[in-house]
MARGUDREN-147582 format. One line per field, with one value per residue: x, y, z of N, C-alpha, C in turn. Coordinates in nm, 3 decimals, m for minus. Layout:
BEGIN
n_x X; ...
n_y Y; ...
n_z Z; ...
ca_x X; ...
ca_y Y; ...
ca_z Z; ...
c_x X; ...
c_y Y; ...
c_z Z; ...
This chain:
BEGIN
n_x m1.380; m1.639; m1.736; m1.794; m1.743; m1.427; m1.467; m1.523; m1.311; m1.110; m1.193; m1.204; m0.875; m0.790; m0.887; m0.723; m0.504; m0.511; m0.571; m0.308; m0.132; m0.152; m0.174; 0.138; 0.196; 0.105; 0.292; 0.529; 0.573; 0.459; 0.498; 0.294; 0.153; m0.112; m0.382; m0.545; m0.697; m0.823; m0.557; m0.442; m0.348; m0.131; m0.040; 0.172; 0.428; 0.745; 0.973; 1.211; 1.489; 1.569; 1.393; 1.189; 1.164; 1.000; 0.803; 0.694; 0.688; 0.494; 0.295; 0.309; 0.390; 0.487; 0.566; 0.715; 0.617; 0.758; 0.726; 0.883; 1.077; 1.369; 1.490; 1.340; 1.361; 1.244; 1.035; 0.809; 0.850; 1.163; 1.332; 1.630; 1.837; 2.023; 1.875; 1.705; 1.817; 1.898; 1.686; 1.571; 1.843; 1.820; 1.509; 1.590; 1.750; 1.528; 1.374; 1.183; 1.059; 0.991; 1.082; 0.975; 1.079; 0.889; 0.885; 0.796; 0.566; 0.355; 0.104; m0.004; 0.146; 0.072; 0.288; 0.330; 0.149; 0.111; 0.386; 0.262; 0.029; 0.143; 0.277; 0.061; m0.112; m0.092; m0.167; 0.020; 0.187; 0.095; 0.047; 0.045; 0.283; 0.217; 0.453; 0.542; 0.709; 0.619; 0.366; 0.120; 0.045; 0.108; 0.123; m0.149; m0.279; m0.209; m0.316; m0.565; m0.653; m0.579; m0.786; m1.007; m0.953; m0.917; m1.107; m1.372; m1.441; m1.643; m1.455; m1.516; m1.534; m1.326; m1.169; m1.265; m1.171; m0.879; m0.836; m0.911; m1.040; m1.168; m1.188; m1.023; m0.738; m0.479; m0.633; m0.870; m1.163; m1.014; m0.812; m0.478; m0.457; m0.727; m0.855; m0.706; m0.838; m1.079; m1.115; m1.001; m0.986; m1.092; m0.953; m1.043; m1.064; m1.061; m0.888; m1.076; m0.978; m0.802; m0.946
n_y m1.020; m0.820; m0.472; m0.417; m0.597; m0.512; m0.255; m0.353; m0.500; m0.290; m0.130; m0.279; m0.358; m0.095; 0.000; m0.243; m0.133; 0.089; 0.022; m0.105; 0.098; 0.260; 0.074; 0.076; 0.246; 0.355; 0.135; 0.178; 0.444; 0.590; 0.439; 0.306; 0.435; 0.584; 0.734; 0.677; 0.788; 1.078; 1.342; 1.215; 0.936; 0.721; 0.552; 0.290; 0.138; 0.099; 0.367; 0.563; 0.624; 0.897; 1.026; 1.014; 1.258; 1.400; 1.342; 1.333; 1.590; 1.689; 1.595; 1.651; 1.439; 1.328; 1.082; 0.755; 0.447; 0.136; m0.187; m0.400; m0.616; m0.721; m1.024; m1.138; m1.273; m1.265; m1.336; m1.190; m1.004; m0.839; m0.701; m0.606; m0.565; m0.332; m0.234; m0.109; 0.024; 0.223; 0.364; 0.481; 0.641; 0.859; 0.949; 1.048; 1.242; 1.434; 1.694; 1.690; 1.419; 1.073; 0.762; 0.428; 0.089; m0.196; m0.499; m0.736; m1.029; m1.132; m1.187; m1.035; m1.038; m1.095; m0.881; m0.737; m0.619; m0.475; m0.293; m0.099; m0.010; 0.132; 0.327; 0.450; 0.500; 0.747; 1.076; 1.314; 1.192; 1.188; 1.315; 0.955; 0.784; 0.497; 0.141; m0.109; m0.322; m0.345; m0.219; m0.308; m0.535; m0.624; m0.356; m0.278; m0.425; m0.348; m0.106; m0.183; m0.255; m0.042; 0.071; m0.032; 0.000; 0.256; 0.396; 0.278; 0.104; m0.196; m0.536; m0.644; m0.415; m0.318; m0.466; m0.527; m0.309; m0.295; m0.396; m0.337; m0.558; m0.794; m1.052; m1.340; m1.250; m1.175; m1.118; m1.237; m1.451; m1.766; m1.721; m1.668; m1.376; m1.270; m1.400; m1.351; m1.090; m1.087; m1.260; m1.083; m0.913; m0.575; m0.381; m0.351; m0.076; 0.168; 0.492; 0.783; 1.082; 1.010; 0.947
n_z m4.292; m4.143; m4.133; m3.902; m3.752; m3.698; m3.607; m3.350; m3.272; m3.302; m3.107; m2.854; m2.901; m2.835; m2.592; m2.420; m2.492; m2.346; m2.056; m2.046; m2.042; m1.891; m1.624; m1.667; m1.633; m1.364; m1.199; m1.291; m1.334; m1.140; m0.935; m0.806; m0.602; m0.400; m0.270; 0.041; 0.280; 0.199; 0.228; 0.438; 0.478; 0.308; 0.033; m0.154; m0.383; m0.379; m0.376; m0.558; m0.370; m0.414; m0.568; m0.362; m0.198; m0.334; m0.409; m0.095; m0.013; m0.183; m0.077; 0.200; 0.385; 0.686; 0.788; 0.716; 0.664; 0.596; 0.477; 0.362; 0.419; 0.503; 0.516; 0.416; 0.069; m0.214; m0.478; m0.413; m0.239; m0.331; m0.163; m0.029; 0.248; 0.224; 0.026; 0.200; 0.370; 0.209; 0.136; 0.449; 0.474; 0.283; 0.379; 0.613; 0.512; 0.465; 0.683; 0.980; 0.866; 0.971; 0.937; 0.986; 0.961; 0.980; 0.940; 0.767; 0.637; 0.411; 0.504; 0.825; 1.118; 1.435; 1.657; 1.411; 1.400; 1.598; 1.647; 1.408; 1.530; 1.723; 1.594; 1.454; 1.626; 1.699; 1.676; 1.586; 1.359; 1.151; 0.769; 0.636; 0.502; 0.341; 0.286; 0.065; m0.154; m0.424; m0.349; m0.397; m0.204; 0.039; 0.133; 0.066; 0.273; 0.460; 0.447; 0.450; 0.710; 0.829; 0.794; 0.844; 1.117; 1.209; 1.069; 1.046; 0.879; 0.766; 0.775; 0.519; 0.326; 0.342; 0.240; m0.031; m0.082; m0.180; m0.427; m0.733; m0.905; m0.689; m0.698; m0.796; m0.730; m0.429; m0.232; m0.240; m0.175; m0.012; 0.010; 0.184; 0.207; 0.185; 0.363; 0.612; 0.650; 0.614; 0.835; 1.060; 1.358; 1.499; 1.732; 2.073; 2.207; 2.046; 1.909; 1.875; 1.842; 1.615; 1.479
ca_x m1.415; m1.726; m1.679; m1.842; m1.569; m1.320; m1.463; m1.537; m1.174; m1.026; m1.243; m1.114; m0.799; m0.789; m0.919; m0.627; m0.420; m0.510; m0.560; m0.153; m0.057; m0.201; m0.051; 0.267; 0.198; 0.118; 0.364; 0.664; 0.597; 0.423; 0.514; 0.131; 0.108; m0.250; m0.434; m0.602; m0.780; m0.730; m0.466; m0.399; m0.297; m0.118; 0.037; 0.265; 0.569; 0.901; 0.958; 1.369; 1.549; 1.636; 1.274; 1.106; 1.134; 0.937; 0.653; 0.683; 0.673; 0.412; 0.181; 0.315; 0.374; 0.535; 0.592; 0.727; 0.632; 0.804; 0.690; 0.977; 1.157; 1.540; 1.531; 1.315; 1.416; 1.186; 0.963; 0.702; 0.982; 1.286; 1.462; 1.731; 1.917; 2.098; 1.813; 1.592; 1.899; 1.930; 1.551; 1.621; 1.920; 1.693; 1.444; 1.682; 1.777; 1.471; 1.326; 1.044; 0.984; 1.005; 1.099; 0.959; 1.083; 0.787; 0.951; 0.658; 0.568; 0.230; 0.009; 0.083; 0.180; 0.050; 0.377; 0.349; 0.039; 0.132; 0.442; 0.163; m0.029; 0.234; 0.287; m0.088; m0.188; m0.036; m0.174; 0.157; 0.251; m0.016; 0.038; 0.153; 0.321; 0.274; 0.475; 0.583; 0.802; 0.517; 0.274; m0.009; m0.008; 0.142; 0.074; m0.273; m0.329; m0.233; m0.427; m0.742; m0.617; m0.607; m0.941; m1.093; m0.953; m0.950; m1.249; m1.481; m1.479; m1.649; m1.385; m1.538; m1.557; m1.176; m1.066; m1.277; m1.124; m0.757; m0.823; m1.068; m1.123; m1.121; m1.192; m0.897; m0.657; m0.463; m0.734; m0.992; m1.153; m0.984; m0.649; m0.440; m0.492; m0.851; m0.879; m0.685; m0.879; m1.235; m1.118; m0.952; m1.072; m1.031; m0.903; m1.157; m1.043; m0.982; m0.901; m1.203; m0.906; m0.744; m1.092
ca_y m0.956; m0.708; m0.338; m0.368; m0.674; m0.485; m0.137; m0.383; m0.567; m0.222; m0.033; m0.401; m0.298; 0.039; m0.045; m0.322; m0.066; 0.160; m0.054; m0.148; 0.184; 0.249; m0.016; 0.043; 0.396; 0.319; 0.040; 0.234; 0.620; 0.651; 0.371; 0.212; 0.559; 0.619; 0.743; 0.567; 0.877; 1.214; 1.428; 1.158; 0.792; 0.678; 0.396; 0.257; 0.048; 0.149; 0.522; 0.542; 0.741; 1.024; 1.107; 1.031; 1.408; 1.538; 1.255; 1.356; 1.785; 1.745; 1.498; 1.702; 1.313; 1.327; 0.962; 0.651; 0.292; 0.007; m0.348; m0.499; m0.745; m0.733; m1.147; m1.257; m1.213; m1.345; m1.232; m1.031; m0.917; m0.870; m0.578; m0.645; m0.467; m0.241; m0.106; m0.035; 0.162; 0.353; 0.448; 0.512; 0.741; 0.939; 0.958; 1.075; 1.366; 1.493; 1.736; 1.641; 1.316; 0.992; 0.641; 0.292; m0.010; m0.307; m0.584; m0.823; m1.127; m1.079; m1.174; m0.948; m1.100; m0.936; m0.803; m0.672; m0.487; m0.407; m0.179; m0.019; 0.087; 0.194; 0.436; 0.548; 0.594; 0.859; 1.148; 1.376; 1.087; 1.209; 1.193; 0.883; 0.686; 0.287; 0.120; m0.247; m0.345; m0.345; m0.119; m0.422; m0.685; m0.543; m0.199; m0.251; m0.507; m0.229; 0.043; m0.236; m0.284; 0.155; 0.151; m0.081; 0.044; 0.400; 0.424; 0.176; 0.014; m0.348; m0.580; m0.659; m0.273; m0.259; m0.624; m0.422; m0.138; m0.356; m0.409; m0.269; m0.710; m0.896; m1.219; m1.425; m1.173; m1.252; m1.100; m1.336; m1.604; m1.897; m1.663; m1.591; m1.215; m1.232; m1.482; m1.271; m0.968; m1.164; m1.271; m0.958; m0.891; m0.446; m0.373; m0.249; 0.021; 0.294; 0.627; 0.869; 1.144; 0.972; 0.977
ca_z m4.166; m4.145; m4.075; m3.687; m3.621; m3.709; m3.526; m3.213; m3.242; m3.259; m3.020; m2.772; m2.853; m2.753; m2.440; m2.413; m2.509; m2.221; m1.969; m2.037; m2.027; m1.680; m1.535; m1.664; m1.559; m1.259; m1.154; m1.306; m1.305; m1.007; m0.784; m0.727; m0.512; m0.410; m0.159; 0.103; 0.329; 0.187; 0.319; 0.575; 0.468; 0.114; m0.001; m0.273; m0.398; m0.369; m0.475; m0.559; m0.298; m0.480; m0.584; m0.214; m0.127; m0.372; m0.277; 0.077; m0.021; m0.247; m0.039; 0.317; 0.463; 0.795; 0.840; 0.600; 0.773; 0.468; 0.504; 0.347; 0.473; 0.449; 0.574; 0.322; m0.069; m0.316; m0.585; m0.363; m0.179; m0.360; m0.121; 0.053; 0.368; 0.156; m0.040; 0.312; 0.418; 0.069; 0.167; 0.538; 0.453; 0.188; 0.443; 0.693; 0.500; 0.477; 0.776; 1.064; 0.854; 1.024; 0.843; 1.007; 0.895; 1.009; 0.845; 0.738; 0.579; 0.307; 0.662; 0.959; 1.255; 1.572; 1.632; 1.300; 1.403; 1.753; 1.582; 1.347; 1.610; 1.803; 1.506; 1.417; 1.724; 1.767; 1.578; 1.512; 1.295; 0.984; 0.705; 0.673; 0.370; 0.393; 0.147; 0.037; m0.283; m0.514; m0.285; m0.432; m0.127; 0.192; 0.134; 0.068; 0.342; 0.605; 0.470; 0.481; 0.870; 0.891; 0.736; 0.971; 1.261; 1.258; 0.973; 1.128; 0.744; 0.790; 0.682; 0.355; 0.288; 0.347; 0.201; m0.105; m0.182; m0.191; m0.544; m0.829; m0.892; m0.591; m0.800; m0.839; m0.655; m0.301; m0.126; m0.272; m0.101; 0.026; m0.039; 0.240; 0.297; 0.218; 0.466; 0.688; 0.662; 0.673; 0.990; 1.130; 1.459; 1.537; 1.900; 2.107; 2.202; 1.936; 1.942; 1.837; 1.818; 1.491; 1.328
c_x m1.503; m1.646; m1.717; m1.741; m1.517; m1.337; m1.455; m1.413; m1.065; m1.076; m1.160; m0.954; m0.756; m0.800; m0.799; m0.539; m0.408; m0.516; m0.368; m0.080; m0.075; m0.162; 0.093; 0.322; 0.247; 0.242; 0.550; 0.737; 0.581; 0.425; 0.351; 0.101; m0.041; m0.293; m0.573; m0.722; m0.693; m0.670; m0.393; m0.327; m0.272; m0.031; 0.090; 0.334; 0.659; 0.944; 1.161; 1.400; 1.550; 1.501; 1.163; 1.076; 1.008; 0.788; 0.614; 0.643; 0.545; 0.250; 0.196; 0.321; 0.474; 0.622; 0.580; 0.705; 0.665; 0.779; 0.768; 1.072; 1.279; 1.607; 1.425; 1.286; 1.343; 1.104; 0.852; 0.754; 1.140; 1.347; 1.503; 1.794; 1.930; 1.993; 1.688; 1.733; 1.950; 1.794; 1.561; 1.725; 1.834; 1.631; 1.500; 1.706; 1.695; 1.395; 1.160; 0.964; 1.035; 1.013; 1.104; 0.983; 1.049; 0.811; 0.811; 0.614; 0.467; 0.127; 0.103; 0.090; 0.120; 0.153; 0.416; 0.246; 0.085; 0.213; 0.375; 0.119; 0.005; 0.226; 0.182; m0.144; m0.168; m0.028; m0.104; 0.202; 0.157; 0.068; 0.112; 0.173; 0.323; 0.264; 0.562; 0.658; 0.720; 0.391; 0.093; m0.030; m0.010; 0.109; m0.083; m0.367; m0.342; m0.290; m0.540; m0.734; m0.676; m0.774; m1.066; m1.072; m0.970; m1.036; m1.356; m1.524; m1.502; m1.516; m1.394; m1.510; m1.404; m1.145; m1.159; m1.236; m0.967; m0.752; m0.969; m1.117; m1.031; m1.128; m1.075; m0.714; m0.606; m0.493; m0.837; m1.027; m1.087; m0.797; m0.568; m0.471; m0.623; m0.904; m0.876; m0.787; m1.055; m1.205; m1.088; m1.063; m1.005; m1.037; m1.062; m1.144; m0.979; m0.983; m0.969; m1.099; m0.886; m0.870; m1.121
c_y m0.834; m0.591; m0.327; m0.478; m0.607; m0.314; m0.237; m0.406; m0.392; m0.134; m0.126; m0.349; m0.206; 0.010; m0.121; m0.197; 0.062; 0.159; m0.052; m0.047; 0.225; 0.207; 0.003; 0.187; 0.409; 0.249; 0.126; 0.380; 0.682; 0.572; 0.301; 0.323; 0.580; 0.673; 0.685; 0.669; 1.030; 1.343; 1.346; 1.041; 0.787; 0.553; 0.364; 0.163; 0.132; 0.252; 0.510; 0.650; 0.866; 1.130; 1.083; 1.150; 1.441; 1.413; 1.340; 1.520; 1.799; 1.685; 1.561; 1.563; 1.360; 1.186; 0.835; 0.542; 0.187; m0.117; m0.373; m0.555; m0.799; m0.915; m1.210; m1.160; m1.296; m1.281; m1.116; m0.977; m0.943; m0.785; m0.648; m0.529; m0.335; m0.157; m0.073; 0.034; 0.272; 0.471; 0.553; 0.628; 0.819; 0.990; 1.086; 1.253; 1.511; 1.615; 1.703; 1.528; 1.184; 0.869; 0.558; 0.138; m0.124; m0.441; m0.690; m0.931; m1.040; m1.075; m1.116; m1.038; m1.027; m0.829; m0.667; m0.520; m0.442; m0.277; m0.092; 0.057; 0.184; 0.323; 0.481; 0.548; 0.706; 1.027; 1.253; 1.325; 1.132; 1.346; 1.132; 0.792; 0.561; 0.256; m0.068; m0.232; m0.315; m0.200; m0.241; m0.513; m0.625; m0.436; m0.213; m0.353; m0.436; m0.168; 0.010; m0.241; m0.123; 0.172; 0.107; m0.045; 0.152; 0.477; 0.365; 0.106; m0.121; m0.386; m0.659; m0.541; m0.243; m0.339; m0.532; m0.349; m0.200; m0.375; m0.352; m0.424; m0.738; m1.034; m1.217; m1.303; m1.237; m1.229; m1.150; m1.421; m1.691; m1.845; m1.612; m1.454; m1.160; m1.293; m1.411; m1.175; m1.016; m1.184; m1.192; m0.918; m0.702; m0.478; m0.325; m0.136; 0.140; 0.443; 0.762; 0.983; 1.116; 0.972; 1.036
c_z m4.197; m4.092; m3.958; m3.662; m3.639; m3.617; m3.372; m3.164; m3.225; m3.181; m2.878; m2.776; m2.836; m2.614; m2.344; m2.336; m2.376; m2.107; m1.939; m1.997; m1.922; m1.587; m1.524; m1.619; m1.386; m1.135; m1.176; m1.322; m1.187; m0.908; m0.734; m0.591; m0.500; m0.277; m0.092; 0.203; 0.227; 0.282; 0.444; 0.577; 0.319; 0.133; m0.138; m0.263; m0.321; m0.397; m0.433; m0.442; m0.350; m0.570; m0.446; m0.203; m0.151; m0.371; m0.120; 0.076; m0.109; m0.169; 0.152; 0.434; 0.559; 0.833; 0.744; 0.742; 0.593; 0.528; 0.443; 0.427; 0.472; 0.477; 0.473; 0.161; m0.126; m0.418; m0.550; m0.294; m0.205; m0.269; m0.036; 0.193; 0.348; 0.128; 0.068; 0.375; 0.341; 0.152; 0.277; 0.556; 0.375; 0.284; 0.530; 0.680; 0.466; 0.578; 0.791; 0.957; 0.918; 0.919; 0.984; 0.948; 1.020; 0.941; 0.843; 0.638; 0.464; 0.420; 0.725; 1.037; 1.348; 1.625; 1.499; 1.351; 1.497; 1.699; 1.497; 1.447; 1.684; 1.734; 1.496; 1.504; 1.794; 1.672; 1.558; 1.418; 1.129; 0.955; 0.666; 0.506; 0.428; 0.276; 0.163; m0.069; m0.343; m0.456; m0.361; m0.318; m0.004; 0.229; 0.160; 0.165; 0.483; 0.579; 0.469; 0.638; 0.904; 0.903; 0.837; 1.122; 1.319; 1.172; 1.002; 0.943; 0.816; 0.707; 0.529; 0.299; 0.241; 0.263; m0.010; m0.216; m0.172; m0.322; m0.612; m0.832; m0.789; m0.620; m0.844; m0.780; m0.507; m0.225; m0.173; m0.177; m0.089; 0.003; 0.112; 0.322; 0.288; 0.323; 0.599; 0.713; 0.657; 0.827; 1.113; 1.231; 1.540; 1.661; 1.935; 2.164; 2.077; 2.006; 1.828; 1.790; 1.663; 1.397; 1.229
């Protein structure tokens, strides 16, 4: 093996190597936490009860909406009852923050959205935490919905910014929630206020 394979193979894995740690950063220090507008919209996984607060004190959020689904248990939604009323209590004991639980498949339902809107249209409600198990599918399928509705993002713009690759992801073509969100049709009425 030459001395440039062996700088390229270990410059490759470095890269590997940091990539992994990011993720696992990401996924298990910080919950897939990000923000979606600043100061106004974020999104994530699951943040444990017992460290929510200091999310909510350091980010000044007002308002949790959780897309999980206490009726359906499976691998993109493992939570159950229990652990959306661990949250809920947590929540609870916090002051002037609000907890929504939108129970939701990976596609919204209109119902699904109707209860969204209910919530963000109503600007006392900022800022707002929207969160799923993972904060990767659900999470980031509402804050492409926020972005188009009260950002005027085209829905490519929004479907987008759901992932750094949208190739081979479940907002890709011919995928479900890219499907969805290609086809997403905003209300017509918005409110210029929430802007």
């Amino acid at each position: 093996m030459t001395k440039t394979t062996k700088r390229i193979l270990l410059g490759l894995f470095a890269v590997i190597l940091i990539l992994v740690a990011k993720n696992l950063y990401n996924k298990h220090l910080n919950y897939n936490f990000k923000t979606i507008t600043d100061d106004k919209v974020f999104s994530s996984g699951v943040i444990p009860p017992e460290k929510i607060k200091d999310y909510v004190e350091d980010n000044n959020i007002k308002t949790i909406i959780d897309f999980r689904h206490p009726e359906i248990i499976d691998e993109l939604n493992p939570a159950n009852i229990d652990d959306i009323t661990k949250e809920r209590n947590a929540v609870s004991e916090i002051d002037n923050v609000n907890y929504h639980n939108i129970p939701s498949d990976q596609v919204p339902t209109q119902q699904n959205l109707d209860s969204l809107f209910n919530i963000l249209d109503n600007e006392d409600v900022y800022p707002v935490l929207m969160h799923c198990y993972h904060g990767t599918g659900r999470a980031q399928i509402y804050s492409a919905i926020y972005r188009i509705e009260y950002e005027d993002f085209t829905n490519e713009e929004a479907r987008n910014k759901t992932r750094t690759l949208l190739k081979f992801s479940s907002f890709d073509d011919g995928k479900p929630k890219g499907e969805f969100l290609k086809a997403y049709r905003p209300r017509e009425k918005k409110l210029d206020s929430l802007k």
